[in-house]
C-alpha positions in Angstrom: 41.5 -15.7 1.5 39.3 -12.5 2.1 36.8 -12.9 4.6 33.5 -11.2 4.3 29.6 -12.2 6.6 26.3 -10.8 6.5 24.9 -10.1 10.1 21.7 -10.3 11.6 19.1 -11.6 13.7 17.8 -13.7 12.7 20.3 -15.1 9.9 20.7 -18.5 9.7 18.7 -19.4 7.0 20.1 -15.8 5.2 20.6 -17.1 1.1 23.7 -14.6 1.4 26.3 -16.8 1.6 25.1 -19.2 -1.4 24.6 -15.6 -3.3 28.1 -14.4 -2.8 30.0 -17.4 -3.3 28.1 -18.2 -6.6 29.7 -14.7 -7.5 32.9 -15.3 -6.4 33.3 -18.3 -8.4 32.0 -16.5 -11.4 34.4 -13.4 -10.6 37.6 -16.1 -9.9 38.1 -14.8 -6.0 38.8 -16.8 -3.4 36.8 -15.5 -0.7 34.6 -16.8 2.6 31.5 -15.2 3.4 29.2 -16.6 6.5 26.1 -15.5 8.0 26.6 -14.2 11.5 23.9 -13.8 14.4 24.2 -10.4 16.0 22.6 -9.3 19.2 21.4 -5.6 18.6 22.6 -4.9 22.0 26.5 -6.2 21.2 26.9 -4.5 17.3 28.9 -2.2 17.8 31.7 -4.1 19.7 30.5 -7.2 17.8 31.4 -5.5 14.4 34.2 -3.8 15.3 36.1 -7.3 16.0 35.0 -8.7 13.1 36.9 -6.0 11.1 39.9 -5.9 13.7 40.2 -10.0 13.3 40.5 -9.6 9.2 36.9 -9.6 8.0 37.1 -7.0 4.9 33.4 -6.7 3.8 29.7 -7.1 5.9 26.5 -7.2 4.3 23.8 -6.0 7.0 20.1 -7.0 7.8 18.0 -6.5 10.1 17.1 -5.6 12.7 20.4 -3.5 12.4 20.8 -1.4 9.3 20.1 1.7 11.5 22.7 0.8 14.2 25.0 0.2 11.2 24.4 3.8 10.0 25.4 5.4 13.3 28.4 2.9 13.5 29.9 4.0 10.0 32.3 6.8 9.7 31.8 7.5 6.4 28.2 6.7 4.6 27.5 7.2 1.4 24.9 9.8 -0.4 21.9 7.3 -0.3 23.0 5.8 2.9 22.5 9.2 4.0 19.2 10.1 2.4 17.9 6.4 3.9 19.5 6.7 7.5 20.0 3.1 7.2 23.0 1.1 5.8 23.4 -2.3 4.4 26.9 -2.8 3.3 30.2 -1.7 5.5 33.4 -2.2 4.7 37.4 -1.3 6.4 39.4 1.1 5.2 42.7 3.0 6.3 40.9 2.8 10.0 37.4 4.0 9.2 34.0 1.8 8.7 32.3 3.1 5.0 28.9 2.2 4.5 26.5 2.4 2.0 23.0 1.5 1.0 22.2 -1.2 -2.1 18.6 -2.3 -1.7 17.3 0.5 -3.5 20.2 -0.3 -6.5 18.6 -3.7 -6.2 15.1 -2.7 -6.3 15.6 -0.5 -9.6 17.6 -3.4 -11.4 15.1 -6.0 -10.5 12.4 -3.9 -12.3 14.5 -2.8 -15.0 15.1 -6.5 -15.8 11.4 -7.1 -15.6 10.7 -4.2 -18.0 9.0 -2.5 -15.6 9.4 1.4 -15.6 8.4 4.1 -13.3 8.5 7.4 -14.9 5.0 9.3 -15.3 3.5 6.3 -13.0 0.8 6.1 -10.4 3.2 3.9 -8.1 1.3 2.6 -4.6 3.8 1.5 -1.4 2.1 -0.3 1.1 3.8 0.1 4.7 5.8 2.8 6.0 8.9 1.2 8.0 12.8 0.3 7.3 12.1 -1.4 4.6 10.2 1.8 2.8 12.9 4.0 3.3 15.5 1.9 2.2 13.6 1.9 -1.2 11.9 5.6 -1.3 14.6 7.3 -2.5 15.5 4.9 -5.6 12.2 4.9 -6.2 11.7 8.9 -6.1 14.6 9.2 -8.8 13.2 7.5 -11.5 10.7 10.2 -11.6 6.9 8.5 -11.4 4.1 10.7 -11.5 2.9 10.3 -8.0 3.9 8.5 -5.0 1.3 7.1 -2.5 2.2 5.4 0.6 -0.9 3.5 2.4 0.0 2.2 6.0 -2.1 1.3 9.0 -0.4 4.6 11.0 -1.0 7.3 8.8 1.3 9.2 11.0 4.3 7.3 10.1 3.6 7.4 6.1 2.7 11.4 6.2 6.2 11.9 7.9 7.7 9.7 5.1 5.9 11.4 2.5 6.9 15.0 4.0 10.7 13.6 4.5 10.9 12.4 1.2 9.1 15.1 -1.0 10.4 16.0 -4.2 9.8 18.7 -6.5 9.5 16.3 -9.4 7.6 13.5 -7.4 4.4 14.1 -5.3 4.3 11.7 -2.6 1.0 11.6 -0.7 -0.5 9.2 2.3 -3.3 7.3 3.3 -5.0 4.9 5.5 -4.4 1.7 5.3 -8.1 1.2 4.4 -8.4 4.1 1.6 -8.2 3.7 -2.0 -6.0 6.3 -4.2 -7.8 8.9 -6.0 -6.4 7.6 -9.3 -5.7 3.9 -10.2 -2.0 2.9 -9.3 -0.1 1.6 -11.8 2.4 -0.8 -9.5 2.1 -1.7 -6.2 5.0 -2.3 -4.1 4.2 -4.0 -1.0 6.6 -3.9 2.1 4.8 -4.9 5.1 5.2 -8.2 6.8 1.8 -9.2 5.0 3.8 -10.5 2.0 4.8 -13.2 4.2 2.7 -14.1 7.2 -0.8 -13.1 5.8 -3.3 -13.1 8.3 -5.2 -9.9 8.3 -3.9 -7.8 5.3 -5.4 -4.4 6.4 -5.3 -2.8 3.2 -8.4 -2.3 0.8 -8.8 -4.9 -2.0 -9.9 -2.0 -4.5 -6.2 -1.1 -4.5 -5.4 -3.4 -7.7 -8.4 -2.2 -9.6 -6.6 -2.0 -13.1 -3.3 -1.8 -11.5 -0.7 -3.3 -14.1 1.9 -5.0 -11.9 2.8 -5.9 -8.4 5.9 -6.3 -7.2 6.4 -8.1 -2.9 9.6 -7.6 -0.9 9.4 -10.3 0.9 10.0 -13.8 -1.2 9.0 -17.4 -0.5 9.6 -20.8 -2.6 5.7 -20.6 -3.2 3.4 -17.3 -4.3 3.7 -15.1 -1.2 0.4 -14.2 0.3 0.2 -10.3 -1.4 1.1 -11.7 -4.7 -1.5 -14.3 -4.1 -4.3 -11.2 -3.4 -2.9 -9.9 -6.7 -3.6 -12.9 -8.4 -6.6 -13.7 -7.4 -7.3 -9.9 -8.3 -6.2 -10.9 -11.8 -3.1 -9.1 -12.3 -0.6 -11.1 -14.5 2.8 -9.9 -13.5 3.9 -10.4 -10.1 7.5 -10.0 -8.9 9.1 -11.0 -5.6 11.9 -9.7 -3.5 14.3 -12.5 -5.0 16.1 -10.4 -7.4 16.2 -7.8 -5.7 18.2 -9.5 -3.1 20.6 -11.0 -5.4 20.8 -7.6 -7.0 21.9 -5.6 -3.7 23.9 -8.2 -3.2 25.8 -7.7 -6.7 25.9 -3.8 -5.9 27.8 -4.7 -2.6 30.3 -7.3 -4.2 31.1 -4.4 -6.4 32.0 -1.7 -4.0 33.9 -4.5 -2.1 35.8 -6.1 -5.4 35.0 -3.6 -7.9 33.7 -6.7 -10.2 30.1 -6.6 -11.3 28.7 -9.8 -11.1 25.9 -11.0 -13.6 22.6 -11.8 -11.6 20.8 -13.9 -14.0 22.9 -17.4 -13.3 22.8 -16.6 -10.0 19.1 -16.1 -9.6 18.1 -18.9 -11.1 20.1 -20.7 -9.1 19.1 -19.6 -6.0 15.1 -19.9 -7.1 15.9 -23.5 -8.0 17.4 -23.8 -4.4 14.4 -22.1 -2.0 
């Protein structure tokens, strides 16, 4: 049986295990997966005797996808253009590692008909979780780019790192309102969750189209709940796009790709 883990902290209620064995079953592996609690301070020795004791694949969250990055011998082209790793793997004595959440990001929209090329597309928050997504985000070519964050520090050097020649990518305040209307808003601040003060300017989903939250929850998280109450119909979570990464790394680990949609469902049904 090949052993695989997703490590974190904290990770005991991670849906990773339930997402992986659902598609090994469908893919006719026999593998275990488990969801590990990993001290930052301990990774690196941590991970490497999880690979030397026969574990083949980990998935990684955080707060240790950058630790994972500087771990890995080999990293893959986004991995590199994120500086932050999700998925590592053994091979002939070297950790690879690569990035999926932006894979999973693009085929959750994609299987919500929701397209960003030529769009006015609004990211709210400027940390880990941003970059991870920025660069799948820049390839499908929107129109503009506009990061809003509370430090408008950290979203300028985001938008200056990331800059495209196809994409312009511009920041604001937190409080500011984009010159044009934004067609999507992706939100990736901890606000999706915990609420409280949401620091951003309601005026944001004037005419905006669709919303989309990182975060997930059994119920309406609290941005998609703003949204709502703002009257805009479609409203995604962060669900698929967790099973989604989580298909792109069974791949590069199996070389199966798994279909999402039994899988989602199940795991919505589950929350």
């Amino acid at each position: 049986m090949k052993k695989f883990a997703v490590i974190g902290q904290p990770i005991k209620h991670s849906l990773s295990p339930s997402i992986h064995s659902e598609f090994a079953k469908d893919a006719g592996i026999d593998i275990s997966y488990e969801a590990i609690e990993i001290d930052p301070k301990d990774f690196e020795q941590r991970v490497i005797q999880l690979f030397e004791s026969g574990y083949e694949g980990l998935n990684v969250t955080l707060p240790l996808k950058e630790l994972a990055y500087n771990l890995a011998d080999e990293i893959s082209q986004k991995g590199i253009k994120t500086r932050a790793v999700n998925t590592l793997w053994h091979e002939k004595e070297k950790i690879l590692a690569d990035s999926t959440d932006g894979v999973g990001l693009l085929e959750d929209l994609s299987a919500n008909q929701i397209t960003l090329k030529d769009k006015e597309i609004g990211i709210l928050g400027a940390g880990g979780a941003v970059r991870s997504i920025l660069p799948a985000i820049v390839s499908l070519n929107p129109k503009k780019i506009t990061i809003l964050n509370r430090t408008l520090e950290k979203a300028s050097g985001l938008a200056r790192e990331f800059q495209d020649n196809s994409v312009t990518i511009e920041a604001l305040a937190a409080n500011k309102v984009p010159e044009n209307r934004l067609d999507g808003i992706i939100n990736a601040t901890s606000a999706g969750i915990t609420g409280g003060s949401f620091g951003f300017n309601p005026s944001i989903f004037k005419e905006c189209s669709w919303t989309y939250d990182l975060s997930y929850s059994k119920e309406t998280t609290y941005f998609n709940q703003l949204a709502k109450d703002s009257g805009i119909i479609d409203r995604l979570d962060g669900l698929g796009m967790l099973v989604n990464q989580a298909a792109a790394s069974f791949e590069i680990w199996h070389g199966i790709k798994p279909k999402t949609k039994r899988v989602l469902n199940l795991i919505k049904v589950s929350l």
